[in-house]
N, C-alpha and C positions, 0 to 999 in steps of 0.2 A: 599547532595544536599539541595540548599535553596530556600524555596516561595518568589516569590519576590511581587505577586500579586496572589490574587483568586478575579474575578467577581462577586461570587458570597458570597463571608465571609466566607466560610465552616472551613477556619483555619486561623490566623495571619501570617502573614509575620516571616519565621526563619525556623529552619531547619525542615525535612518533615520525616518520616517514609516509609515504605514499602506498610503500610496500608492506610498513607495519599496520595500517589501517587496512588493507586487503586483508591481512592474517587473522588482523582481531574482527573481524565483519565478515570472515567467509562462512557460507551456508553446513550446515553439517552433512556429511553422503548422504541420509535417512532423504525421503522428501518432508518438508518445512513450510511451515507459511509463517512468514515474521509482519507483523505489524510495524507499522512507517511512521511517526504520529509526531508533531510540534504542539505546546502548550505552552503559555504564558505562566507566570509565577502564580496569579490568582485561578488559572484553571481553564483558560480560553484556548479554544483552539484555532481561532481565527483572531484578525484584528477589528478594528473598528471598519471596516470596509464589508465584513464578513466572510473574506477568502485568509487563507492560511501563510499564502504569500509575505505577506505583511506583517508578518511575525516573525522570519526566516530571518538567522543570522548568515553572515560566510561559511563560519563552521557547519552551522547545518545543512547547508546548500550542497556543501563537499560531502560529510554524507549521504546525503540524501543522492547524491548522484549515483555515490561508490556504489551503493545499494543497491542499486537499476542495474547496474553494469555488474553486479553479481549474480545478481537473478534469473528467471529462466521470462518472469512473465508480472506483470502490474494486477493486482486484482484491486479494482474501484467503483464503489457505487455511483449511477449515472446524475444522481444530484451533485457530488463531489465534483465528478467528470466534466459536470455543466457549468457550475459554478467558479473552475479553474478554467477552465478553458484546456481544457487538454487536447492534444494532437494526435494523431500515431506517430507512435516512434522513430526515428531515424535509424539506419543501416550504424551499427558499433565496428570501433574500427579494425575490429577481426572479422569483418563482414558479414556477425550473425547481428540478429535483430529481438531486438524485445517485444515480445508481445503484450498486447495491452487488454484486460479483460476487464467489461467492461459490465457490472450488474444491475439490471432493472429492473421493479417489479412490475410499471408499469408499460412498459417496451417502447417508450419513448428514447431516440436517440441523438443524446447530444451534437446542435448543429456543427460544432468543431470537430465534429467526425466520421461528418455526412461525406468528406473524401476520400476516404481512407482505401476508398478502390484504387486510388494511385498507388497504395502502398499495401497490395494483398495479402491478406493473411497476420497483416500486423497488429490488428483489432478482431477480437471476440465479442460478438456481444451476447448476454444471457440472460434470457427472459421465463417465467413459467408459463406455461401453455395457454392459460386464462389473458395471456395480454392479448390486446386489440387486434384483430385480424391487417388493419389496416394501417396498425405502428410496426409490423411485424413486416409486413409487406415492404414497408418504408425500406427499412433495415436490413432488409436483405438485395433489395436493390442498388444500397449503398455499398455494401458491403459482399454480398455474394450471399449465396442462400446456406454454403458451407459455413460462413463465420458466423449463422446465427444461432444458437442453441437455445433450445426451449426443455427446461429441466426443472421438474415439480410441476403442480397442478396450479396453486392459486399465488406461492410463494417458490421460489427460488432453492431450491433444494442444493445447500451449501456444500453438504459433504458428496452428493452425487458430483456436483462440479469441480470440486479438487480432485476426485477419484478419476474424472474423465481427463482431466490437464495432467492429473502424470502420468494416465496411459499415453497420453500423446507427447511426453518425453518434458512436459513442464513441471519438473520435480520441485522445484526452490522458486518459492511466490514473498514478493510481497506485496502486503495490503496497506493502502494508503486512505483507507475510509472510506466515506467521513466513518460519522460519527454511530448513526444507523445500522452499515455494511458491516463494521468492526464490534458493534452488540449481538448482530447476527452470531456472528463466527464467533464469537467470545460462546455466545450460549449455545452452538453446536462444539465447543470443546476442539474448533480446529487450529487456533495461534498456539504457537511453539514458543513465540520469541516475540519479545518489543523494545523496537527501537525508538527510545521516547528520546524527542529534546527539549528541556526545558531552557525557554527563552530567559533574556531578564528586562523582562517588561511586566506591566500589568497594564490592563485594559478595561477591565470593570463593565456594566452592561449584563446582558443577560445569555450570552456565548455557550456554546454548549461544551461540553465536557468531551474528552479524547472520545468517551461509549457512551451510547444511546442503547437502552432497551431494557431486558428485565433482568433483572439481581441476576448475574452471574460470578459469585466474588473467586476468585484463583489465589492462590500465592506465587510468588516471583522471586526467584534466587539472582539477583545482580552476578553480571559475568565480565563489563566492560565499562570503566567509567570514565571520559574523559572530558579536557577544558579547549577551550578556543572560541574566542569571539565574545568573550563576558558570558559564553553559553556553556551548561551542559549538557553533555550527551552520552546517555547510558543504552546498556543494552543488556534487558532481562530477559531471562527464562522461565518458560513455567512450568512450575513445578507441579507433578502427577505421581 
C-alpha cells in the first residue's frame, strides 16, 4: 500500500508499513465516531448481490480491519447487521474485545446474533421503547437484559446512545452503516470522520448511496489519502 498524502506530514508520500497505517488511522483522545463506508466508482455501496462484501478490495479489507482493532466499539444498523451476516466479535489478541452495537428501530434481532450469549457483553443491542414487547423479550434472552438498551420513544435517540457508550468507557466508535444509520448520525451532527473507499468497479442498477435520509450537506477537510489494490482509500474530517 502507498501514502499518497498525510495532512498532517507524519510521513512522505511511498509505501506505508503496518505501523505507519496504525499512525495515520489512529482515533484522536477527544471521543469520535468515524464512519466506515466502501463505494463503487458510480456510487454503489454494495454489489450486484446487494452486500458490500463484494465490492471489498485487499487494501480495503486491511483497513477495514485495522479500524476494528482501533476502536473501542462497531456501531451498525440491524438491517446492515442482517444483511452481512455479522457475528460477535472475537477476543483481539491483547485480550480485550470489541464491542459490537447493534441499532434497531424495530427490535428485531439479527438471527447471526441470537448467540451472542456465548460471548457476554460483546453485543449491545438498542432499541426505542416503542419496539415490540415481544422482539424485546427476544433480545434480551439472547443476550441478557443488560445488553439491551431501549433509548428514545419512537426512534432511537442517537446522541443519548453515544453519550451513554462513552460513559461506559467506549470513547472511539466506528460506524459501518448502512446507509439509513449513517443519515441518522450525519443529521444529528455525530460523524467526526470518514473513512471512505473508493473501489474501481462500477456496478450500475439502482444501489443506494454511502447516506440515506434528509439533506444534511457537511464539508470535509481530506487528512489521509492512500493507494493499494487499484483502490482508494481516504480519510476525511468534518469540518465544524
Amino acid at each position: 500500500m502507498r501514502l499518497l498524502y498525510d495532512s498532517r506530514r507524519r510521513l512522505d508520500p511511498g509505501p506505508v508499513r503496518a505501523a505507519d497505517l496504525r499512525r495515520l488511522y489512529a482515533f484522536p483522545a477527544r471521543p469520535s465516531t468515524r464512519a466506515v463506508m466502501i463505494s463503487t466508482l458510480d456510487g454503489s455501496v454494495t454489489g450486484a448481490d446487494r452486500r458490500s462484501g463484494s465490492i471489498g478490495t485487499p487494501a480495503d479489507r486491511t483497513i477495514y480491519l485495522l479500524q476494528r482493532e482501533l476502536a473501542d466499539a462497531v456501531l451498525v444498523g440491524a438491517g446492515t447487521a442482517r444483511a452481512e451476516s455479522y457475528h460477535p466479535p472475537q477476543t483481539r489478541a491483547d485480550g480485550s474485545r470489541l464491542t459490537l452495537v447493534v441499532v434497531s428501530e424495530g427490535g428485531s434481532l439479527p438471527p447471526s446474533l441470537a448467540t451472542a450469549s456465548t460471548h457476554p457483553g460483546s453485543v449491545l443491542f438498542v432499541t426505542p421503547r416503542s419496539a415490540a414487547p415481544r422482539r424485546l423479550a427476544t433480545a434480551r434472552r439472547c443476550l441478557g437484559a443488560e445488553h439491551v438498551w431501549t433509548i428514545g420513544e419512537d426512534h432511537v435517540d442517537l446522541a443519548e446512545l453515544r453519550a451513554r457508550l462513552t460513559g461506559h468507557g467506549l470513547r472511539h466508535l466506528v460506524c459501518e452503516g448502512g446507509p439509513t444509520l449513517l443519515g441518522a448520525m450525519y443529521a444529528a451532527d455525530l460523524i467526526d470522520e470518514v473513512a471512505l473507499t473508493t473501489a474501481p468497479l462500477t456496478v450500475g442498477g439502482d444501489a443506494s448511496r454511502i447516506i440515506n435520509g434528509p439533506a444534511a450537506a457537511r464539508q470535509h477537510r481530506l487528512a489521509v489519502l492512500l493507494e493499494g489494490s487499484n483502490t482508494l482509500l481516504g480519510l476525511w474530517r468534518v469540518q465544524r
